[in-house]
TORMARTOR-707417 format. One line per 5 residues: their letters; for each residue x, y, z of N, C-alpha, C. Coordinates in Angstrom, 1 decimal, padded with zeros to 4 digits, always signed. Layout:
N
A) X/Y/Z/X/Y/Z/X/Y/Z ~ ...;
***
This chain:
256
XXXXX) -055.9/-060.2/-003.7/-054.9/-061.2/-004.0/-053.5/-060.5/-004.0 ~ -052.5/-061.3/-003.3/-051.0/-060.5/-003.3/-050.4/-061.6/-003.6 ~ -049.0/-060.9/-003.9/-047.9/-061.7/-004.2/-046.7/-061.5/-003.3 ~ -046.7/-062.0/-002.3/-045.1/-061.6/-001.9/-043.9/-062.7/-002.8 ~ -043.3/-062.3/-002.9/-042.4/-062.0/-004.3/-040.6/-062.1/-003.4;
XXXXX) -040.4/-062.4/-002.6/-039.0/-062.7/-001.7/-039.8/-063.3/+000.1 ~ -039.2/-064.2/+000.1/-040.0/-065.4/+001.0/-038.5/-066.0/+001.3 ~ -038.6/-066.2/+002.7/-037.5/-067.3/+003.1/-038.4/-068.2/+004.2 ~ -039.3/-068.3/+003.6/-039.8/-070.1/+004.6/-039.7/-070.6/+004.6 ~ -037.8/-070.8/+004.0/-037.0/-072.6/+003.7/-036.0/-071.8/+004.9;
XXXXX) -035.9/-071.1/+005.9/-035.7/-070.6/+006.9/-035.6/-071.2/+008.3 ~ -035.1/-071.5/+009.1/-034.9/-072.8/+010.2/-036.3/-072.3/+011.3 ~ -036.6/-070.8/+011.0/-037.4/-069.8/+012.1/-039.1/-070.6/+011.5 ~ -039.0/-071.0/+010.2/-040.4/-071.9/+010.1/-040.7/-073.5/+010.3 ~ -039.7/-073.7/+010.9/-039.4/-075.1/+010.7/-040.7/-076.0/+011.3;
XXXXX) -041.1/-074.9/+012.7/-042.1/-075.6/+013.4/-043.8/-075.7/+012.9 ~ -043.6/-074.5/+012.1/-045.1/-073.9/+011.9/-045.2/-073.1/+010.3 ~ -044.8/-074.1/+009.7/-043.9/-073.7/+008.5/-046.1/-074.0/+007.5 ~ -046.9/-075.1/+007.6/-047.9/-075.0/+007.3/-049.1/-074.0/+007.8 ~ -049.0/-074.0/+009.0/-049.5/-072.3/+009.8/-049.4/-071.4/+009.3;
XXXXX) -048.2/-071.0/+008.6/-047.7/-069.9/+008.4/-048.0/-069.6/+007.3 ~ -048.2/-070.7/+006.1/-048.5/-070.2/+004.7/-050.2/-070.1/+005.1 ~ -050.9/-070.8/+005.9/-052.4/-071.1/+005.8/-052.5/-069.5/+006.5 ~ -051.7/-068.7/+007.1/-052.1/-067.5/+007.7/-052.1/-066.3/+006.2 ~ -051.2/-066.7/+005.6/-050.7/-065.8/+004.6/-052.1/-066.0/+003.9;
XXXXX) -052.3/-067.0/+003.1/-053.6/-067.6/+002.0/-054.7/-066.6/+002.5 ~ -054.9/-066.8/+004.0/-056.3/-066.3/+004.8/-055.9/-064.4/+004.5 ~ -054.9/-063.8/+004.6/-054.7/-062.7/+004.5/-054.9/-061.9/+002.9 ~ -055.2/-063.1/+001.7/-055.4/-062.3/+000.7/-053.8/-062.9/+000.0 ~ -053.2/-063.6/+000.6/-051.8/-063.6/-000.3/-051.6/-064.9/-000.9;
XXXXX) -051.7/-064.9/-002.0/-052.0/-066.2/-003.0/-050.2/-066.9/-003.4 ~ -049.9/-065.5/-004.0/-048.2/-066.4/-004.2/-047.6/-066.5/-003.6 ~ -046.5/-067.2/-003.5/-044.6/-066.9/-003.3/-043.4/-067.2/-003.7 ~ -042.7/-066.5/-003.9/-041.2/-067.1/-004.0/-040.5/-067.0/-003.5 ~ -040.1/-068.5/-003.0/-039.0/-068.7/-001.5/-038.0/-069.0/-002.6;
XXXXX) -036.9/-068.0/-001.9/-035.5/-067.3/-002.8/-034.6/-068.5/-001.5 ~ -033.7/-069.4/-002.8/-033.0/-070.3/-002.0/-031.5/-069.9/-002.4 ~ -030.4/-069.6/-001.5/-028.8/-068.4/-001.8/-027.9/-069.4/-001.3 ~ -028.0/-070.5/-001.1/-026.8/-071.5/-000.6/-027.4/-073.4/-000.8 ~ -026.5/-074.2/-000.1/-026.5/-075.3/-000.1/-027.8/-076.0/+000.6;
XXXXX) -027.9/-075.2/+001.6/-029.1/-076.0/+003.0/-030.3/-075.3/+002.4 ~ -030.7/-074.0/+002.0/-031.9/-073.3/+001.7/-032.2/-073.6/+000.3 ~ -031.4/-073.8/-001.0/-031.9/-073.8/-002.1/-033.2/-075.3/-002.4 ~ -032.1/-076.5/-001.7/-033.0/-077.7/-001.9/-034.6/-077.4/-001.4 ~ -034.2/-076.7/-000.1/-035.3/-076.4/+000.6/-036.5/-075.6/+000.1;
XXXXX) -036.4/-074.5/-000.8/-037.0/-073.9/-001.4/-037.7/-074.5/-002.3 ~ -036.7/-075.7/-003.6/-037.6/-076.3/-004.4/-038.8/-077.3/-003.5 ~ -038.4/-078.2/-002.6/-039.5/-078.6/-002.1/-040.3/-078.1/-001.3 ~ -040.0/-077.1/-001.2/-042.0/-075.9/-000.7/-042.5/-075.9/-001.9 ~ -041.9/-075.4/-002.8/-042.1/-075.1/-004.3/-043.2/-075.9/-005.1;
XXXXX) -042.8/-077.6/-004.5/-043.0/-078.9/-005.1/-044.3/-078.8/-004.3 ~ -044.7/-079.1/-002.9/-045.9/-078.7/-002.6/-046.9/-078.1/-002.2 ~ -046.5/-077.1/-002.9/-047.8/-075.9/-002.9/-048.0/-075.2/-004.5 ~ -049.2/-075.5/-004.4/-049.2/-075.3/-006.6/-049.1/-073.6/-006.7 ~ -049.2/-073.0/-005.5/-048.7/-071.3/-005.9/-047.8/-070.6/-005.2;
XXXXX) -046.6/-071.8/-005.0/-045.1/-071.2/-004.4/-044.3/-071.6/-005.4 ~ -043.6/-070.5/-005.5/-042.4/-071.0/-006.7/-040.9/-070.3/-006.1 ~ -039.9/-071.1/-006.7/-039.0/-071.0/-006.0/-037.9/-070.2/-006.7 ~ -036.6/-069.7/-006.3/-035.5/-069.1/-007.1/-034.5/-069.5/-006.3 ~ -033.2/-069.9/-007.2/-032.2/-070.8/-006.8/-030.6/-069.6/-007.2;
XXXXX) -029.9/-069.3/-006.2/-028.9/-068.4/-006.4/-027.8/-068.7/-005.3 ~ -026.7/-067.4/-005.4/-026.1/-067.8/-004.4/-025.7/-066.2/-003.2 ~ -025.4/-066.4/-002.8/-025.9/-065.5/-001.4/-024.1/-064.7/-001.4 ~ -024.6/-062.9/-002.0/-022.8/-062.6/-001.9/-021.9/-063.0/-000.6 ~ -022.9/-062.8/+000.5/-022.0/-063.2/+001.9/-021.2/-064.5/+001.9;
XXXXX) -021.9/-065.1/+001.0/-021.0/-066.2/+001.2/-020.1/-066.9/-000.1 ~ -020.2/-065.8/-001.1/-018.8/-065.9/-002.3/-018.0/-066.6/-002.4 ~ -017.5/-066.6/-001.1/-016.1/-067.1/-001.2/-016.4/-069.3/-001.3 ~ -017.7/-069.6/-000.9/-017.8/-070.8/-000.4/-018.4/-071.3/-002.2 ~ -018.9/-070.4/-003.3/-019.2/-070.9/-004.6/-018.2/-071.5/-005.3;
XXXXX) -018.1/-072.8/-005.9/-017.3/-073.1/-006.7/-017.8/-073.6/-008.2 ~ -017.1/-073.9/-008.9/-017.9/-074.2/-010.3/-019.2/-075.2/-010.4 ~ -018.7/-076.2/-009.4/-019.4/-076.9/-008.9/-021.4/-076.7/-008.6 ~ -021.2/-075.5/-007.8/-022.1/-074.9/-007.3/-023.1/-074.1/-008.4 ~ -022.3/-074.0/-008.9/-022.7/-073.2/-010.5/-023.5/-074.3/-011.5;
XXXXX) -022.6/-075.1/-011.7/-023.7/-076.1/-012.2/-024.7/-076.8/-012.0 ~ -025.0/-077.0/-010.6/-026.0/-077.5/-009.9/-027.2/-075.6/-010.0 ~ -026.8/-075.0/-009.5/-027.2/-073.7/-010.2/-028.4/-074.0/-011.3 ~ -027.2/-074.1/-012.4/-028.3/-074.1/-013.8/-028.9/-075.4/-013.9 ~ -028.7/-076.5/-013.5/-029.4/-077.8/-013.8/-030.4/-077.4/-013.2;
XXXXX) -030.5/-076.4/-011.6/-031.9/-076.9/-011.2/-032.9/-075.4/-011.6 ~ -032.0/-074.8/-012.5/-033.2/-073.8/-013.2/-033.8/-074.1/-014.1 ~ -033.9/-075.1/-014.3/-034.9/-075.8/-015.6/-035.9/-076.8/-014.7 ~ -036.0/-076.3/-013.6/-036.8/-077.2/-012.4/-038.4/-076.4/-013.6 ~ -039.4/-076.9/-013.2/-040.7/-076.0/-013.5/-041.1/-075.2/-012.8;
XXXXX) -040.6/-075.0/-011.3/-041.4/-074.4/-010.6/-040.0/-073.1/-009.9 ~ -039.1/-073.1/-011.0/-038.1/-072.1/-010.3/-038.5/-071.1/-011.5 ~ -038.4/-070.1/-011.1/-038.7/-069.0/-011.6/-038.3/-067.8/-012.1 ~ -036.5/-067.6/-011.3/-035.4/-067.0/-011.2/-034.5/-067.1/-010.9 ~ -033.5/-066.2/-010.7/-031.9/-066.8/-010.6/-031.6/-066.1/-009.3;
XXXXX) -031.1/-066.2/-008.2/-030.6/-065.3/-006.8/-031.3/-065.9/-005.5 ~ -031.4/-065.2/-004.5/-030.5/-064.2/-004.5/-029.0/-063.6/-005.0 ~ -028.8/-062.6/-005.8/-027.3/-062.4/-006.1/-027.0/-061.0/-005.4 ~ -025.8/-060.7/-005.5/-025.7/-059.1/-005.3/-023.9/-058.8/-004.8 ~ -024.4/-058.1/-004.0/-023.0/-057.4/-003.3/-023.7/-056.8/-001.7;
XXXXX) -022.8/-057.4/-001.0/-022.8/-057.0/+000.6/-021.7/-056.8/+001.2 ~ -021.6/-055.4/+001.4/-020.3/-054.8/+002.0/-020.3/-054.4/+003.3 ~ -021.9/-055.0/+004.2/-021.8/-054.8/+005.5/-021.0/-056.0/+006.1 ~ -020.9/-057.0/+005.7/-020.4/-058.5/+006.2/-019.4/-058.4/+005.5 ~ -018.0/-058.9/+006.6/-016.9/-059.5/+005.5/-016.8/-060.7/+005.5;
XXXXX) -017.1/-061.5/+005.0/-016.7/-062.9/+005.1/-016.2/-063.4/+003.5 ~ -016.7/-062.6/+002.2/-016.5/-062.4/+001.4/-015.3/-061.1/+000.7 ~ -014.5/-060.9/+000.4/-014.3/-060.0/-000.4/-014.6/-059.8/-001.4 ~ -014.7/-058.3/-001.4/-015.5/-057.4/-002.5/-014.9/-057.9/-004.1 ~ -013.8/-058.1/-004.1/-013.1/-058.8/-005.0/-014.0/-059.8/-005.4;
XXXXX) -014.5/-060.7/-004.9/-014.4/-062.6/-005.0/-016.2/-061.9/-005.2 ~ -016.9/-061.0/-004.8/-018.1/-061.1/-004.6/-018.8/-060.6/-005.9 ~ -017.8/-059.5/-006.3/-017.8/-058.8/-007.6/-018.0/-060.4/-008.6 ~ -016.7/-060.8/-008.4/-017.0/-061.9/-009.6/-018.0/-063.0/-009.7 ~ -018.1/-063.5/-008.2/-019.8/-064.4/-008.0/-020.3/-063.9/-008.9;
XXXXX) -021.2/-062.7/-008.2/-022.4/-061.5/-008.6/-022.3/-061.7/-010.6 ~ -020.9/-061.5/-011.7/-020.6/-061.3/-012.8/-020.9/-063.2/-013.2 ~ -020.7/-063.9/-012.5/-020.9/-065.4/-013.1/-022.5/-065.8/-013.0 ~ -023.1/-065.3/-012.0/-024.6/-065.5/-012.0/-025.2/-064.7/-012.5 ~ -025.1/-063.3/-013.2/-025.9/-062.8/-014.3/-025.4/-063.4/-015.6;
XXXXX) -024.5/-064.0/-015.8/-024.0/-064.6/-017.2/-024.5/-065.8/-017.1 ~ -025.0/-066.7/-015.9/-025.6/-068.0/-016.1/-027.5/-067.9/-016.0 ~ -027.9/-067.1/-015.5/-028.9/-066.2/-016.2/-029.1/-066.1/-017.5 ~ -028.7/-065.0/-017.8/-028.4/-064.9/-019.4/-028.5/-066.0/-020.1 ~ -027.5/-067.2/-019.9/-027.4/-068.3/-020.5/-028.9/-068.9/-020.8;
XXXXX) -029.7/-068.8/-019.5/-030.6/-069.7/-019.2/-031.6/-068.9/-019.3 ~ -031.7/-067.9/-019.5/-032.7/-066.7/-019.9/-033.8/-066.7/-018.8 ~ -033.3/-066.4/-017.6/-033.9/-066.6/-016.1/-033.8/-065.2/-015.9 ~ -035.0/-064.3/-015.3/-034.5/-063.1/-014.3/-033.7/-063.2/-013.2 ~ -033.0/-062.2/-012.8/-032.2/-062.2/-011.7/-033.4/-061.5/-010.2;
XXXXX) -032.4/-061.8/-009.1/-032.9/-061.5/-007.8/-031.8/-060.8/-007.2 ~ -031.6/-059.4/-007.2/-030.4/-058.5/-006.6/-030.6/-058.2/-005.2 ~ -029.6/-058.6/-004.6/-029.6/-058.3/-002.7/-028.1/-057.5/-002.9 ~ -028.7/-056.3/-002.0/-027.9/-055.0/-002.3/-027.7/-054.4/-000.6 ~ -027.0/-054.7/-000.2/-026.3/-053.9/+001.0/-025.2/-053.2/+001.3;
XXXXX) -025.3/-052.0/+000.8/-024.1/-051.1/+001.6/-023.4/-050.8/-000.3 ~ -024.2/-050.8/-001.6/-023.1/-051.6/-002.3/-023.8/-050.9/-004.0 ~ -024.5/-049.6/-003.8/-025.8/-049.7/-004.4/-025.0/-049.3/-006.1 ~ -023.8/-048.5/-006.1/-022.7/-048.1/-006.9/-022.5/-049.6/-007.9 ~ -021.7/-050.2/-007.2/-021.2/-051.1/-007.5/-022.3/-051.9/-008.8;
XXXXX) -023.3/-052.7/-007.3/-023.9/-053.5/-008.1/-024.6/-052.8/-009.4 ~ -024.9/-051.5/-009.6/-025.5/-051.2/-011.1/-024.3/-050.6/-011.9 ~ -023.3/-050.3/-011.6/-022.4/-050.5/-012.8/-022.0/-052.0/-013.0 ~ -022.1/-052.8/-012.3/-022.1/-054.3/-012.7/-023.1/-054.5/-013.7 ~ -023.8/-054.3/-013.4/-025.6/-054.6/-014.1/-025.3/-054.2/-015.4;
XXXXX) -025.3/-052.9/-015.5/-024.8/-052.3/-017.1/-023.5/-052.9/-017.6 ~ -022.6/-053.2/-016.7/-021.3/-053.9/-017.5/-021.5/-055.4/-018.3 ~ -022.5/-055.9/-017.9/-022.8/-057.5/-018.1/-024.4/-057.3/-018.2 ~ -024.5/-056.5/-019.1/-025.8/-056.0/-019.9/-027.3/-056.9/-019.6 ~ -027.2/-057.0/-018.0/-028.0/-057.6/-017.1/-029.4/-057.2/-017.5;
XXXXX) -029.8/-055.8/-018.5/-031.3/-055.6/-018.7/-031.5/-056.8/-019.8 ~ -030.7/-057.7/-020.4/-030.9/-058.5/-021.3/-032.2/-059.5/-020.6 ~ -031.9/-059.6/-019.5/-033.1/-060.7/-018.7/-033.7/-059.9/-017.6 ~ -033.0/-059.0/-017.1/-034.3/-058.2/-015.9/-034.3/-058.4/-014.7 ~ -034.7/-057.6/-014.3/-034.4/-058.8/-012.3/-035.3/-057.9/-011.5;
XXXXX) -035.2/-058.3/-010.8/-036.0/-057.3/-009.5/-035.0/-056.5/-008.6 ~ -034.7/-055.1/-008.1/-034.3/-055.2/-006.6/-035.1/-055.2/-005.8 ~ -034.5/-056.3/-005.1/-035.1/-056.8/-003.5/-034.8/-056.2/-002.4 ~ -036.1/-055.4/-002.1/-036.4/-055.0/-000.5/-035.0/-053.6/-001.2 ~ -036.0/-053.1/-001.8/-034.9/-051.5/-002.5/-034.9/-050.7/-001.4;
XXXXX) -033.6/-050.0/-000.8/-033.8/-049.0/-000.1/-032.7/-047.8/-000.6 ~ -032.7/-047.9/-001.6/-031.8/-046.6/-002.6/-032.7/-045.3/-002.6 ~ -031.8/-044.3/-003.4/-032.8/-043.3/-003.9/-033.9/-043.3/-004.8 ~ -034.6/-042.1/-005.2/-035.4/-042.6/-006.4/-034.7/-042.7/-007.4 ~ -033.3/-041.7/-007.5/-032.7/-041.5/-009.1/-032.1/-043.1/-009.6;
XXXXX) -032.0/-043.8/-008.7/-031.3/-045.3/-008.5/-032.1/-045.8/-009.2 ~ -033.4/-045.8/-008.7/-034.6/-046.7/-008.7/-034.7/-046.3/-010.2 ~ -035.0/-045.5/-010.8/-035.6/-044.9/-012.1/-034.5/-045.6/-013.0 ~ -033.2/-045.5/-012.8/-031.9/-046.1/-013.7/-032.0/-047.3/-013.4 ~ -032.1/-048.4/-012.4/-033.0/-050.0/-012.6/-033.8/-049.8/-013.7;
XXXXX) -035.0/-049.8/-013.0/-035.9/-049.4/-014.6/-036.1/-049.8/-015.8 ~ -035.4/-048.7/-016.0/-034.9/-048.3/-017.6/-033.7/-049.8/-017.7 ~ -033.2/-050.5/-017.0/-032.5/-051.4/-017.3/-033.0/-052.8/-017.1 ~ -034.9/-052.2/-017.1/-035.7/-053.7/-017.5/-035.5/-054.2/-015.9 ~ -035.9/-053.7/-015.0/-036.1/-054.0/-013.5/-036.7/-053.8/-012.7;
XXXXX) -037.5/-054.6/-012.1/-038.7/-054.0/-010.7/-038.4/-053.3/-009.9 ~ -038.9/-052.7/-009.2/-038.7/-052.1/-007.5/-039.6/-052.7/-006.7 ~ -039.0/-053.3/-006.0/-039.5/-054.5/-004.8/-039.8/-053.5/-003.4 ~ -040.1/-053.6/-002.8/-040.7/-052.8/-001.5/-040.7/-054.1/-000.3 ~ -040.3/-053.7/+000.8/-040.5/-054.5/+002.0/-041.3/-054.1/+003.4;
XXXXX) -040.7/-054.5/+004.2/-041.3/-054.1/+005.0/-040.7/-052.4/+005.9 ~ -039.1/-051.8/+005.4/-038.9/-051.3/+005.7/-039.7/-049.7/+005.3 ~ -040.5/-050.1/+004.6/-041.6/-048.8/+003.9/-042.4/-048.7/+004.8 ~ -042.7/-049.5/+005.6/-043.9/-049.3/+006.8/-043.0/-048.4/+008.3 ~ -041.6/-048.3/+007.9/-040.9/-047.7/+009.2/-041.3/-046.4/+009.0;
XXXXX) -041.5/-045.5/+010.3/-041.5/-044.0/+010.4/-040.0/-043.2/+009.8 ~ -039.2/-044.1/+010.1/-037.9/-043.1/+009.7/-037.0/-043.6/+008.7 ~ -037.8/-044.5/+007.8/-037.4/-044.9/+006.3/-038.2/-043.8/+005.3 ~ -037.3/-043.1/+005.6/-037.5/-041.7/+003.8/-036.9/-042.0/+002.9 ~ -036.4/-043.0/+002.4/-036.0/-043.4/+000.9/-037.1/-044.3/+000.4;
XXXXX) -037.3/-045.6/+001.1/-038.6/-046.0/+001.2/-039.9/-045.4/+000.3 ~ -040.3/-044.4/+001.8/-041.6/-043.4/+001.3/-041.6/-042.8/+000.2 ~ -040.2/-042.3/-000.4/-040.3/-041.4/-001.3/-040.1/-042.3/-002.9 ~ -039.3/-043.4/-002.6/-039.7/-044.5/-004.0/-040.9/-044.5/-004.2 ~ -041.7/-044.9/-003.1/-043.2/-045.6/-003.2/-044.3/-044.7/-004.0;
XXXXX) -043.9/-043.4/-003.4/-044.6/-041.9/-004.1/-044.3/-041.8/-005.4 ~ -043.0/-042.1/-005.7/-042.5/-041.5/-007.1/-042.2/-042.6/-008.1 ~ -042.5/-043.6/-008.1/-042.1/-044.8/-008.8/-043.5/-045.1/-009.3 ~ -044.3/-045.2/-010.7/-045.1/-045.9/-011.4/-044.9/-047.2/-010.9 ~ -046.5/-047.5/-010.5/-046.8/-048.7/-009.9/-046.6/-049.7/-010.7;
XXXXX) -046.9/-049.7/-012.0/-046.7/-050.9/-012.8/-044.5/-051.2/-012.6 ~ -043.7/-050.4/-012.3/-042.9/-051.1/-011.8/-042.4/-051.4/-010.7 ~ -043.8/-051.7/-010.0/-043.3/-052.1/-008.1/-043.8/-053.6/-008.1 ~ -043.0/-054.1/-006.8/-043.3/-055.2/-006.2/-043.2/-054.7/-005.1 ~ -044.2/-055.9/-004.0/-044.3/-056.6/-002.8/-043.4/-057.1/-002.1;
XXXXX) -042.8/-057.2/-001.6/-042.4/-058.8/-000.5/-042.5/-058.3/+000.4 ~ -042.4/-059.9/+001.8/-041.5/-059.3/+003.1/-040.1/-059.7/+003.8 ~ -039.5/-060.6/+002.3/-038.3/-061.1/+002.6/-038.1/-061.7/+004.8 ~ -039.1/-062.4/+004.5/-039.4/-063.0/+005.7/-038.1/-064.1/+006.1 ~ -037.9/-064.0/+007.0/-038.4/-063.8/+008.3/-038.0/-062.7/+008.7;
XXXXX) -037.1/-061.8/+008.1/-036.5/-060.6/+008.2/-037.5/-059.3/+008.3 ~ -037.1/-058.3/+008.6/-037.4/-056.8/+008.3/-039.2/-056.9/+008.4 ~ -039.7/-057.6/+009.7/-041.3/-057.3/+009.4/-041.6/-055.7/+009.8 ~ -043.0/-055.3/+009.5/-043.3/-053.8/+009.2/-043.8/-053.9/+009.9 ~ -044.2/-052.2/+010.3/-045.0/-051.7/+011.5/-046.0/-052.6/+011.4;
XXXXX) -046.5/-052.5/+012.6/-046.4/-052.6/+013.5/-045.6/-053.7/+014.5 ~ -045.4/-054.7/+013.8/-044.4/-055.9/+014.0/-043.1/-055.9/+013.8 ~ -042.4/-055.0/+013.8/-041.2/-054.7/+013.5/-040.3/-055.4/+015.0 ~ -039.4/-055.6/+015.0/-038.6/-056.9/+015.6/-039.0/-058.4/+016.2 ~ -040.0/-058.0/+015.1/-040.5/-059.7/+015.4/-040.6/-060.2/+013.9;
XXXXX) -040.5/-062.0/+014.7/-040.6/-062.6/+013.5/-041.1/-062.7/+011.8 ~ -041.0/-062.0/+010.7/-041.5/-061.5/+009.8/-042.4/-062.7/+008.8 ~ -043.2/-063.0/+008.3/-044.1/-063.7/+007.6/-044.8/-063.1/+006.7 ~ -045.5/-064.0/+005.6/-045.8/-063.7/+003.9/-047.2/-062.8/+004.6 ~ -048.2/-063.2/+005.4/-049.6/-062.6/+005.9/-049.1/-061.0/+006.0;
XXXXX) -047.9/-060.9/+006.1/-047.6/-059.1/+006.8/-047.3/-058.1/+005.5 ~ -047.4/-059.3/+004.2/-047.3/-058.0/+003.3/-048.2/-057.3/+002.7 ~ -049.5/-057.7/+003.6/-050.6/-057.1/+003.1/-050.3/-055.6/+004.1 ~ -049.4/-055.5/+005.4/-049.2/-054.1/+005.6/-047.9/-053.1/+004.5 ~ -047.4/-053.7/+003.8/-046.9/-053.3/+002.9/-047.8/-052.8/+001.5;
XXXXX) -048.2/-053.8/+001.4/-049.4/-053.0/+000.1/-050.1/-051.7/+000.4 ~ -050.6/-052.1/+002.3/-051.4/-051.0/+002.6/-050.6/-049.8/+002.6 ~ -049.3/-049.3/+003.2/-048.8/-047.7/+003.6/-048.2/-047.7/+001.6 ~ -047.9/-048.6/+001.2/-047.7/-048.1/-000.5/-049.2/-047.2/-000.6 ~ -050.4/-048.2/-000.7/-051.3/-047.2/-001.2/-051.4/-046.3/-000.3;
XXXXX) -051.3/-046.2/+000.5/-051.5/-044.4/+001.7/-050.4/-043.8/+001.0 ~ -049.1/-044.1/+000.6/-048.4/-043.4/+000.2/-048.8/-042.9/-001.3 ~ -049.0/-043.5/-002.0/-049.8/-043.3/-003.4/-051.2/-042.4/-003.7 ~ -051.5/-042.8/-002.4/-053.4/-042.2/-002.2/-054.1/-042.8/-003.1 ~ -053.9/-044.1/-003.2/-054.9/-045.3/-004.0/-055.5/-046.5/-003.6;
XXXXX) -056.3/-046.9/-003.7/-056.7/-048.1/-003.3/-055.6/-049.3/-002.9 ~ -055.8/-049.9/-001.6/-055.5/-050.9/-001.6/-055.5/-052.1/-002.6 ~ -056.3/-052.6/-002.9/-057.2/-053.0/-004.1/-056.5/-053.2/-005.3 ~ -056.1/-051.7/-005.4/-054.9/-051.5/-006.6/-054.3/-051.7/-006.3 ~ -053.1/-051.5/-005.4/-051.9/-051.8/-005.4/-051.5/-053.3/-005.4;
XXXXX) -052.9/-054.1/-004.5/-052.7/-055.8/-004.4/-052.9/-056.0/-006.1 ~ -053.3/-055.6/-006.5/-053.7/-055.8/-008.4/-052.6/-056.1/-009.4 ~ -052.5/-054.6/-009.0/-051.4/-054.3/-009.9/-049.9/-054.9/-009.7 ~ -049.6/-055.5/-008.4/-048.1/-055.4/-008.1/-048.5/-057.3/-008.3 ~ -049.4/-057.7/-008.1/-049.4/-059.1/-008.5/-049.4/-059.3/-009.8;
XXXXX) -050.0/-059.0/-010.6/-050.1/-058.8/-011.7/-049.0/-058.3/-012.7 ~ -047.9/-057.5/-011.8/-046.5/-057.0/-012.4/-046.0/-058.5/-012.2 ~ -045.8/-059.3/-010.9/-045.0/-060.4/-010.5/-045.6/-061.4/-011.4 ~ -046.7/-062.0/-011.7/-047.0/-062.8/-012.5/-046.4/-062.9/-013.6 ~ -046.3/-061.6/-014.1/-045.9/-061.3/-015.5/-044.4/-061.4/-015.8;
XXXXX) -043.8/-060.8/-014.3/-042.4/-061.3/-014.1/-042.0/-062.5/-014.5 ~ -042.3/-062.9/-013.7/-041.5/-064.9/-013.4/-042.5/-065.5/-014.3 ~ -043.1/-064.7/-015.2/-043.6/-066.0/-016.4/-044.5/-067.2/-016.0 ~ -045.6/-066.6/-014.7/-046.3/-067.8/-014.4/-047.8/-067.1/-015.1 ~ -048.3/-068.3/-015.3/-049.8/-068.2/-015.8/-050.7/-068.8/-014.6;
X) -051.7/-067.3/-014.5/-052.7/-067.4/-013.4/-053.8/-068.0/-013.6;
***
């Protein structure tokens, strides 16, 4: 049984084969998900997968790339629909300094209003971290973000990064870029990071793993993520599907 734990099947790339796709996942051993909704068109979308499927749950946030388009507005719709039953966290949030469409300015302060409406609402956060890894954890500590916890999503930091999350009440998410040959930050989290604080995803439709790598990414492929974690660990598959489901359950406060 797995959890992929960052899911975008409220994604336009599922639109056709969007029941296919989860019945491929189910058959591969992968029981949960959470389709992470970061804007206007994906969030609605997420709660209703959410709504029909009794082991998809959803998280409602707003997406740094596009900062500049949040208004208070947004915010409140935000927390009304975190008291949904089937949302489970707050994000995608973060900081992305590969895209400008946002300033670092405007994105800083998004990123500071959605761990405070978190907080508020006593939701974990969902951190999307590009180009930005400085920033977003002196944020985290400045707005005492281990109050509620969060995951990073699809971590590709150091280990010393990873270990200071942590300690600030935070998962280490894994993607599909752990299954690349020439991801050594990756490999070397997966090795050095106690399992009870990893997660799964494949942040689909994005970043699928070897052997599927520039093709379309789906929830069935994170069972090749579980597998090179355990080759990198030298443990059971078994375990790693165990334990990292069993971390996410415990996460998002669902009862199995």
């Amino acid at each position: 049984m797995l959890f992929d734990t960052h899911v975008h099947l409220n994604a336009d790339q599922f639109e056709e084969d969007l029941e296919a796709t989860i019945q491929r996942a189910n058959e591969a051993g992968v029981e949960y998900m959470t389709v992470v909704g970061f804007d206007h068109k994906t969030i609605p979308k997420a709660i209703e997968i959410a709504e029909s499927h009794e082991k998809i749950y959803a998280a409602v946030g707003w997406h740094p790339v596009d900062a500049v388009d949040l208004s208070d507005k947004e915010l409140e719709w935000i927390e009304e629909l975190s008291s949904h039953p089937k949302v489970v966290a707050i994000g995608e949030m973060g900081l992305d300094y590969h895209w400008d469409k946002s300033p670092a300015d405007v994105q800083k302060e998004v990123f500071r209003k959605q761990i405070r409406l978190a907080k508020k609402v006593k939701m974990p956060i969902i951190i999307h971290n590009r180009e930005a890894t400085d920033d977003i954890v002196e944020i985290l500590k400045e707005e005492d973000a281990s109050e509620v916890g969060g995951i990073m999503h699809c971590y590709s930091g150091p280990v010393e990064t990873a270990q200071e999350c942590i300690d600030m009440n935070f998962m280490i998410s894994l993607g599909g870029p752990v299954t690349f040959k020439n991801a050594k930050l990756p490999k070397e989290v997966a090795k050095a990071i106690d399992l009870k604080h990893m997660l799964v995803e494949t942040d689909c439709p994005f970043l699928a793993p070897h052997p599927n790598r520039g093709k379309r990414n789906e929830p069935a492929y994170v069972k090749l993520v579980a597998e090179q974690i355990a080759e990198l660990k030298e443990i059971t598959f078994e375990e790693v599907s165990e334990v990292t489901t069993s971390n996410a359950l415990q996460f998002f406060g669902i009862q199995s």
